[in-house]
C-alpha positions as CSV (number, residue, x, y, z in Angstrom):
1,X,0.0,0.0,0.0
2,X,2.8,2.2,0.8
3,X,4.4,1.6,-2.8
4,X,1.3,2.5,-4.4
5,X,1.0,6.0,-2.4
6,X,4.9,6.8,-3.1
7,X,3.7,6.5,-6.5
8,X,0.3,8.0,-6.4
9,X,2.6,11.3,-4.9
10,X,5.4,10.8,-7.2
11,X,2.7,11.2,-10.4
12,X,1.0,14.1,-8.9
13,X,4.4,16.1,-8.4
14,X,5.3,15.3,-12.4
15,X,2.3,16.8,-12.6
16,X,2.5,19.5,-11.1
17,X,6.0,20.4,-10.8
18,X,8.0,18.6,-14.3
19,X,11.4,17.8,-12.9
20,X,13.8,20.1,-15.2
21,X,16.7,18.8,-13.0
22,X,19.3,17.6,-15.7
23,X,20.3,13.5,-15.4
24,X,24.0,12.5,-15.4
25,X,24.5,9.4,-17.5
26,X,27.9,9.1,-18.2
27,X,29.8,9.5,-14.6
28,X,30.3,5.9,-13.1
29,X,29.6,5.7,-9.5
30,X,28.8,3.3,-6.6
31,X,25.7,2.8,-4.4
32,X,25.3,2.5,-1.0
33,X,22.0,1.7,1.1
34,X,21.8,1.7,4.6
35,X,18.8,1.6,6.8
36,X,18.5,3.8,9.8
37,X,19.2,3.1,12.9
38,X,16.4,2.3,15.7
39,X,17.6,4.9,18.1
40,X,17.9,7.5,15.3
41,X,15.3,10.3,16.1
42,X,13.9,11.9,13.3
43,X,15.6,15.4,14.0
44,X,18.9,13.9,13.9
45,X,18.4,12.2,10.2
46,X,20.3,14.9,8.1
47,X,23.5,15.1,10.9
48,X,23.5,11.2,11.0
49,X,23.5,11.3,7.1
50,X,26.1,13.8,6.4
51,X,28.5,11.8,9.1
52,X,27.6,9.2,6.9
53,X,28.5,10.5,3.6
54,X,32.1,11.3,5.1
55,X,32.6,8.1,6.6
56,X,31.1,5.7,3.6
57,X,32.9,8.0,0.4
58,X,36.2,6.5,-0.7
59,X,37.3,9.5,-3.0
60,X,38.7,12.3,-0.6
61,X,38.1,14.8,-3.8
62,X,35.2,12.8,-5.1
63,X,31.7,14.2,-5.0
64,X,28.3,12.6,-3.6
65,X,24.4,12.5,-4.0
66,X,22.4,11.3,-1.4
67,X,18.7,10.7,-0.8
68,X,16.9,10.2,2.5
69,X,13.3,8.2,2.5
70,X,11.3,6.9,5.0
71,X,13.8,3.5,5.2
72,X,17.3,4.7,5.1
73,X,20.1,6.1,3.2
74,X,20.8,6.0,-0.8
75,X,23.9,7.3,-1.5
76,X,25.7,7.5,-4.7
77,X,29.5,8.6,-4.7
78,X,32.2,9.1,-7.6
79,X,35.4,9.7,-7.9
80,X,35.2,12.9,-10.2
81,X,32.3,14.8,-10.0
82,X,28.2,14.4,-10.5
83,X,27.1,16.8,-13.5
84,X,23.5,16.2,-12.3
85,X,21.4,13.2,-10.5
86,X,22.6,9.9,-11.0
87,X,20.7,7.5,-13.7
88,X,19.7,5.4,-11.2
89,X,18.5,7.6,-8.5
90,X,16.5,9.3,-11.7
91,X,15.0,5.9,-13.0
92,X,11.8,4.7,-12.0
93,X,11.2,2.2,-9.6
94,X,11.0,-1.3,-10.4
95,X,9.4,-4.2,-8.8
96,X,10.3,-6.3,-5.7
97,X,13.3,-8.5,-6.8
98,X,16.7,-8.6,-9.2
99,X,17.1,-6.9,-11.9
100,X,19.4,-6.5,-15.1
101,X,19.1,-2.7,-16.2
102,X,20.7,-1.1,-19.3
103,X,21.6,3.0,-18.9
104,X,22.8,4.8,-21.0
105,X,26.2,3.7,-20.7
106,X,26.3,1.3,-18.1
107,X,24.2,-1.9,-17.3
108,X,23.2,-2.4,-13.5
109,X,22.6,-5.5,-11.2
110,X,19.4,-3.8,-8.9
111,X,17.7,-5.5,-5.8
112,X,14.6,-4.0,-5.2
113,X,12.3,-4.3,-2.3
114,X,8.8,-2.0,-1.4
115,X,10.4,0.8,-4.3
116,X,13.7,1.0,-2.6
117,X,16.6,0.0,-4.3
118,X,18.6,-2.3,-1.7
119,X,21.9,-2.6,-3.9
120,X,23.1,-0.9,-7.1
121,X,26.6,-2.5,-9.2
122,X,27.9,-2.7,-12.4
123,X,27.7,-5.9,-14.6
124,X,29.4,-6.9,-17.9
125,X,27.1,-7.1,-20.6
126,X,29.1,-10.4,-21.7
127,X,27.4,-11.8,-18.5
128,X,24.1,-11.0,-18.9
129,X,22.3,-14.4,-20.2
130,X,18.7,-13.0,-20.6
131,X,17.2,-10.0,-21.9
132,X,17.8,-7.0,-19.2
133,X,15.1,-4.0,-19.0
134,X,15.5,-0.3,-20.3
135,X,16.1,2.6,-18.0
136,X,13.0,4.7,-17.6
137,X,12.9,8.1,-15.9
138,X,8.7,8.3,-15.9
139,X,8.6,8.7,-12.1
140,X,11.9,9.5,-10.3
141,X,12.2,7.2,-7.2
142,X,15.5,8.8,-5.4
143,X,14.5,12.4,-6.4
144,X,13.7,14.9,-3.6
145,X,10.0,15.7,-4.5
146,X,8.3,19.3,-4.6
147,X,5.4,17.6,-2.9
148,X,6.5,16.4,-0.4
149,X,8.1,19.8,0.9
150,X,4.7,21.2,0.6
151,X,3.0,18.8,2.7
152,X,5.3,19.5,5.5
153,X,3.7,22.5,5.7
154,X,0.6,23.6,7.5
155,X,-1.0,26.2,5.5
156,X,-1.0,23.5,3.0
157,X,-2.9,20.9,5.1
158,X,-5.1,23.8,6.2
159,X,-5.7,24.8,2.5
160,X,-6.3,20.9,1.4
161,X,-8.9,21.0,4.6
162,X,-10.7,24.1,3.2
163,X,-10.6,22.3,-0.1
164,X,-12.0,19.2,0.7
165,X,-14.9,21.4,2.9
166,X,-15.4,23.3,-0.3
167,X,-16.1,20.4,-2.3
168,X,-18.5,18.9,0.0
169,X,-20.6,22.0,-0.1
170,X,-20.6,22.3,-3.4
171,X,-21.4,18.2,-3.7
172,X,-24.1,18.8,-1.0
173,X,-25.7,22.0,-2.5
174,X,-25.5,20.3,-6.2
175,X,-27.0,17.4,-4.7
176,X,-30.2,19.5,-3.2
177,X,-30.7,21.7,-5.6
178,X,-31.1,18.8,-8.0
179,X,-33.3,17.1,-5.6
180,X,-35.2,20.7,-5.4
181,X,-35.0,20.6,-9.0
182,X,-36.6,16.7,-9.7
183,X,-39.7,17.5,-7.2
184,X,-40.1,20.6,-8.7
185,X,-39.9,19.0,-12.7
186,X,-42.3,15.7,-11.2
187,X,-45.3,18.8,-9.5
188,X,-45.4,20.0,-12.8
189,X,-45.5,16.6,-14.8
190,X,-48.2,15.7,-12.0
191,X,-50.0,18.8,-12.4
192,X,-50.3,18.6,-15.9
193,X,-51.7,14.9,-16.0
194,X,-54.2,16.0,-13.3
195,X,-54.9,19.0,-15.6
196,X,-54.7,16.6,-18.9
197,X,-56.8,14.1,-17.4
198,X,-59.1,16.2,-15.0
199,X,-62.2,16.0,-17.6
200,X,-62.2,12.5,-18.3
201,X,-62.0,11.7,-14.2
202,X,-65.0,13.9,-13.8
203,X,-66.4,11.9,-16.8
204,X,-65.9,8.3,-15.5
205,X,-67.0,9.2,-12.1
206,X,-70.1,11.0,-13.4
207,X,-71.0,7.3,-15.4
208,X,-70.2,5.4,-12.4
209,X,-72.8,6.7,-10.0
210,X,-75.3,6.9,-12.6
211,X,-74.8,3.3,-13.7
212,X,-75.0,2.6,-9.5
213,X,-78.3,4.4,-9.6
214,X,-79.7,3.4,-13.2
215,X,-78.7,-0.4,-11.1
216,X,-80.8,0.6,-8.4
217,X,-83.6,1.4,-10.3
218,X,-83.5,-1.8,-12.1
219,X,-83.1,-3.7,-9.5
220,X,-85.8,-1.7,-6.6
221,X,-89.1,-4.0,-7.6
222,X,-87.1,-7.4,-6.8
223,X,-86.2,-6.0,-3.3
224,X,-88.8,-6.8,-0.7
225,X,-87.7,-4.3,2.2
226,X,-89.0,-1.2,0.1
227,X,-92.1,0.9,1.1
228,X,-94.4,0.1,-2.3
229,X,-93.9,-3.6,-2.6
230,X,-94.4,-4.5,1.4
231,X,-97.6,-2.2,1.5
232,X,-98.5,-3.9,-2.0
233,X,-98.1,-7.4,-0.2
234,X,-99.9,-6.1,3.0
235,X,-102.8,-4.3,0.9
236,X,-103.3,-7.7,-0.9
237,X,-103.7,-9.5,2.5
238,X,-106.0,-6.3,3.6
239,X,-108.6,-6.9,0.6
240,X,-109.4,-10.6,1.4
241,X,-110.7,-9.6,4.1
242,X,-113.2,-7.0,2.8
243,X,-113.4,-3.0,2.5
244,X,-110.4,-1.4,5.2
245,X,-109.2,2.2,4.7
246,X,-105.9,3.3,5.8
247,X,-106.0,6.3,8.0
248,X,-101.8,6.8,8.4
249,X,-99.0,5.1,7.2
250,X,-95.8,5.3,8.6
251,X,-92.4,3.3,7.1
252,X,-89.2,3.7,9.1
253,X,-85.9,1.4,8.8
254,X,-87.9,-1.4,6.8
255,X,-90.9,-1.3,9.4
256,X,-94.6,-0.3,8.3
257,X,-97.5,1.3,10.2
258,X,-100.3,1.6,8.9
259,X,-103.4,2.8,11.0
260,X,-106.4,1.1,9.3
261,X,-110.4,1.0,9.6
262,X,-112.2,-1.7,9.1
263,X,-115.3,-3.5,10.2
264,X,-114.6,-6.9,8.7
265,X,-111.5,-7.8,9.8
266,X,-111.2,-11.3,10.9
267,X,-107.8,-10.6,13.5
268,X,-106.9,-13.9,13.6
269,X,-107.2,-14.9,9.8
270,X,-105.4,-11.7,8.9
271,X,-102.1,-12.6,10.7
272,X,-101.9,-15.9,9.4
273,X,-102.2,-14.9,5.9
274,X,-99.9,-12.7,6.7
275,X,-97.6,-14.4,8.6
276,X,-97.1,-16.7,5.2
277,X,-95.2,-13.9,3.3
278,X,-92.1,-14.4,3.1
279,X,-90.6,-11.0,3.1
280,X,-92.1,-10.0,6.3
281,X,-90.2,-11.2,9.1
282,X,-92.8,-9.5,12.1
283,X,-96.5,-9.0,12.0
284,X,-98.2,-7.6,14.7
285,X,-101.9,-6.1,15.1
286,X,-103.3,-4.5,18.4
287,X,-106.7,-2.2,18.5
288,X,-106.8,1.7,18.4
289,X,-108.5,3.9,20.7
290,X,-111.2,4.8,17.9
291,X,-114.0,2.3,17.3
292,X,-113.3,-0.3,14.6
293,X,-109.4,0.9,14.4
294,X,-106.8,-1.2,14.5
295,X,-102.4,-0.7,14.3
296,X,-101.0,-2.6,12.4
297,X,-97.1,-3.4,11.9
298,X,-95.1,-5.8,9.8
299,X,-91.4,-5.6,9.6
300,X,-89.8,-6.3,5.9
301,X,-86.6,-8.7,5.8
């Protein structure tokens, strides 16, 4: 994971800050790597390097490059002098393992390990016995980055805060207004159907209710519980038994009342003829105050 962030960092300086530092292909040189010490703290690093570079270079008038990462020390020295980075501190870094790497001039023996180079040193091209890899300089491995100066810096984390808090406001706003936006759009899709569709709504529901009620009336006369048919059933019973005159009639939650006159009613014949219909469920008859009056109720089923 680490490798990949080195590298993630060393494409974004290229980026943003294209090394113009010149390469220096021809001066032979050898490499050193050492790790640092456990004890080392991190503010002693560049003394602990530099007492380093004097005890580790061979060449009293020879010249040096150095490179400090997170794992030790790269050093390159020669015996005349550097006329810019070393190849190999410029080249890209190569995966975990050994390597045969032609320069420019020179072809290199590499051990890699986690995109440190653990040991750089010549080897004779009359040696090599399968096909050794190119040089590439796409992302400098040994080469102090811009980047990395800049993140050692607080305004810079403080800015990369700000920027990060910017672009979630402007991902939340985006995000409500567009939300805003979609009700908005699906009120006005939903207002125009309503609109579009309005008339023939009115239309079906105006031929519902009057196919219920043209049912209704259809179906009223088969339906024993209304006013016409159990007086019409009564009435029949009434006229067996001779003239009878009704002087009220009252009908209230499928019950009838009628207040009737009559000299030749037979009581008890009466309710057993109409005790036989089968729509009436309740028939009762009891005398009124007035001569010859009588009440009579019948409940409908």
């Amino acid at each position: 994971m680490q490798v990949y962030f080195d590298q993630s960092l060393a494409f974004v300086d290229q980026l943003i800050w294209p090394s113009k530092q010149q390469r220096d292909e021809k001066s032979s040189s050898f490499y050193v790597f050492k790790v640092y010490p456990k004890s080392l703290k991190t503010k002693e690093i560049k003394q602990w390097a530099d007492l380093q570079v004097s005890t580790l270079s061979p060449f009293s008038q020879g010249d040096h490059y150095y490179y400090l990462s997170k794992k030790g020390l790269h050093l390159w020295v020669t015996a005349s002098k550097f006329i810019g980075i070393p190849e190999t501190a410029y080249q890209s870094a190569l995966e975990d393992g050994e390597h045969l790497v032609i320069g420019k001039q020179d072809t290199y023996r590499q051990v890699w390990k986690d995109g440190s180079m653990q040991s750089c040193s010549p080897a004779l091209k009359e040696t090599v016995n399968h096909q050794p890899l190119t040089i590439s300089f796409n992302q400098p491995w040994a080469v102090t980055r811009n980047i990395d100066k800049k993140l050692k810096q607080p305004n810079v984390w403080l800015g990369l805060c700000c920027f990060a808090l910017l672009c979630s406001l402007v991902w939340w706003v985006t995000g409500y207004a567009t939300i805003a936006l979609q009700e908005n759009n699906a009120e006005q899709k939903a207002s125009q159907l309503a609109e579009s569709l309005g008339e023939k709504l009115d239309l079906q529901n105006t031929l519902r209710n009057n196919t219920q009620l043209l049912s209704g009336l259809n179906n009223w006369h088969q339906e024993f519980e209304f006013l016409p048919e159990t007086f019409a059933l009564i009435a029949e019973k009434l006229n067996q038994q001779g003239k009878w005159r009704a002087n009220s009639l009252i009908w209230q939650n499928k019950t009838m009342e009628i207040e009737l006159l009559s000299k030749d009613l037979d009581i008890t014949s009466l309710v057993s003829e109409l005790e036989t219909i089968s729509a009436l469920q309740r028939v009762s008859i009891r005398p009124h105050d007035a001569n010859d009056t009588w009440i009579l109720e019948a409940q409908a089923k």
